[in-house]
C-alpha positions, 0 to 999 in steps of 0.5 A: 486110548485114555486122553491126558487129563489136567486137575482131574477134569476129562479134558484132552491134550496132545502129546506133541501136535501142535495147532497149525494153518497155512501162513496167512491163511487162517482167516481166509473165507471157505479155505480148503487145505490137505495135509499130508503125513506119512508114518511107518508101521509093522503088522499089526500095528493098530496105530489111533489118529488124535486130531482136532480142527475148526470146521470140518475135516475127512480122514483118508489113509493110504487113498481111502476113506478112514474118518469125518468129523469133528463132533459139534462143540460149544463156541469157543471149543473143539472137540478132540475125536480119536480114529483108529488106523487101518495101518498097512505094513510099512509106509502110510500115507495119511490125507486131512482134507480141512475145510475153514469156513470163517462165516457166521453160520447155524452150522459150525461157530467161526474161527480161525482156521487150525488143524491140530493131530498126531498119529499113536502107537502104544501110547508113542506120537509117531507123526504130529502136526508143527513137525512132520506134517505138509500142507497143500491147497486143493482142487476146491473152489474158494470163491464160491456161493453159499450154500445156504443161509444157515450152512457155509459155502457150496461145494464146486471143483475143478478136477484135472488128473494132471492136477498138482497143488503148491505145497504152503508153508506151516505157522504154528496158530494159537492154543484152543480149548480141547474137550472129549468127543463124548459122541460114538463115531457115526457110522459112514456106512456106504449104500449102493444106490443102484439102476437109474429111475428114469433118463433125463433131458436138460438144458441152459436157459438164458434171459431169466430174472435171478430170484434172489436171495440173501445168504448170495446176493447180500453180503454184510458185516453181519452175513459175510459171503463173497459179492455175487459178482466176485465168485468164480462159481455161482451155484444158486444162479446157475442152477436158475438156468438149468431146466429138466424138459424131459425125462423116460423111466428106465428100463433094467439097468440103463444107460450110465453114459452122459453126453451133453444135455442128458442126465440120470435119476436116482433114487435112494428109497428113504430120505438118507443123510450122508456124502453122495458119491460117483465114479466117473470117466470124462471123455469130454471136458465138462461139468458134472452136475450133483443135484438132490433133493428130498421130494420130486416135483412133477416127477423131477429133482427142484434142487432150489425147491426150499431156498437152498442150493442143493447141487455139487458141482465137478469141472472135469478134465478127461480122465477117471475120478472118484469123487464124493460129497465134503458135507453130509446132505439130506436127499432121496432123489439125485439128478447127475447130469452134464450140459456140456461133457461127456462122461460114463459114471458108475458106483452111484452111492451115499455114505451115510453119517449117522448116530451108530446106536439108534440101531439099539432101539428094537421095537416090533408090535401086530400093527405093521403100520405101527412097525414103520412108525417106529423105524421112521423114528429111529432113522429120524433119531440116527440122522439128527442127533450123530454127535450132537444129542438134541 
């Protein structure tokens, strides 16, 4: 589906989507919005999401995954990506999960928080934003830890099934500059990781001296983060606690339940960058813990190991959960564990977020090692550059 072009340039526009944020809220640090539509569609019906938005955005139709993005842009402009629609005959619930970071960062240039998407059919807006959109906060944790110096925010939830957000009211938030996508989507497909490589035993630490660091413990004009001793969650120092005193290979499948002080480890095969994910069923209330990283030291998962920290983390109430990584990360080994729930997990997967065209490159020589040279460098390539081409 072509965008309307002005002047004879390429750059898009909207047919009727107006940019939109939750009054107030636009210049709120590490805010996390869903917004909601709900279209109508006949069989067949292969309708396109048109959307646009600062930081990042996850696309979900009808409860499962339809989208991420946007592509990168230049400071001061943003890029509109065009999704299609695996639409069901009749009803389409259609969920935007909208990060707004507002941080200086290496990762996503700061601005003020906006969502602007429209939902067409055969060149007709059947939903846009500024009309039939609804907006809600989330199970997200605002106040959280960076993540790292370059990257915005870490990621923590607090998770209930009884869990049931406000709904915020809309203000139309000011006109952007719009430019194509130009990148192919990537490709998110989902690898499942398998049995776990060993059991784990963990446990809580105290008395320890916090090594610091600048992206937590030093907020200013010029790196803006909350004060460490604002946060309701502290990902960087509470891992500092957290020690792995023993671990035992597993043997076939193993066991998938965790009770407190236990953990499993996984391993993907290869450093693969994407969106780590689990099943879960919490018996007890607890945290789940997502640690990853992409060596072991001494056998074990150092989600600090390089000044970053590496760890998703899910505050559970019993009851049955899907969850999943918001940002992509870069990982082989993936440590779950839990200090304090219960819990079963299952499905332990990634899903990747890659350039969809390195797998175009073939190359096959009478060197085997040559052979794996080159699909190291194509993986490499896929990983690096999903919509920016550097």
């Amino acid at each position: 589906m072509p965008f309307m072009a002005t002047d004879g340039a390429s750059a898009p526009a909207f047919q009727s989507a107006r940019p939109v944020w939750p009054q107030g809220r636009e210049r709120i640090m590490n805010d996390f919005v869903e917004f909601r539509l709900r279209f109508e569609a006949k069989p067949g019906d292969r309708p396109v999401l048109r959307i646009a938005g600062t930081s990042v955005y996850r696309i979900r139709l009808n409860g499962k995954f339809a989208g991420y993005g946007p592509a990168r842009a230049a400071k001061g402009f943003f890029r509109v990506d065009e999704w299609p629609l695996e639409a069901a005959a009749g009803g389409n619930d259609l969920s935007v999960e909208v990060s707004a970071y507002n941080c200086n960062n290496y990762y996503i240039p700061a601005h003020p928080a906006f969502l602007q998407a429209e939902v067409v059919l055969d060149g007709r807006v059947l939903v846009a934003t500024g009309k039939d959109a609804k907006a809600y906060g989330t199970s997200r944790v605002t106040k959280c830890s960076r993540y790292s110096f370059q990257r915005a925010f870490g990621e923590a939830y607090r998770l209930a099934p009884d869990f049931k957000a406000a709904e915020l009211p809309l203000a139309e938030q000011p006109a952007v500059s719009l430019v194509e996508r130009i990148a192919p989507l990537p490709d998110m497909s989902v690898t499942r990781i398998g049995a776990p490589k060993a059991e784990t035993a963990v446990r809580w630490k105290d008395g320890i001296s916090y090594r610091k660091t600048r992206f937590v413990d030093k907020p200013s004009a010029d790196f803006k983060c909350y004060p460490p001793d604002s946060l309701d969650i502290n990902i960087w120092r509470e891992l500092q606690h957290v020690e792995t005193v023993s671990q035992k290979p597993v043997v076939g499948k193993g066991e998938t339940a965790l009770a407190a002080g236990k953990g499993l480890l996984f391993d993907v095969g290869f450093n693969e960058t994407g969106f780590p994910g689990v099943s879960v069923v919490c018996r007890k209330a607890g945290r789940l813990w997502m640690a990853f990283d992409e060596i072991l030291q001494d056998g074990k998962v150092n989600p600090l190991r390089y000044g970053v920290a590496n760890a998703v983390v899910f505050d559970m109430q019993p009851g049955t959960y899907r969850v999943e990584a918001f940002e992509p990360y870069t990982f082989r080994h993936l440590h779950l564990f839990t200090l304090d729930g219960e819990m079963t997990v299952d499905d332990v997967h990634v899903r990747a977020y890659k350039n969809p065209d390195a797998k175009r490159a073939k190359f096959r020589s009478s060197d085997p090692a040559l052979d794996r040279i080159f699909a190291a460098a194509r993986e490499t390539f896929a990983q690096n550059a999903v919509d920016v081409f550097t």
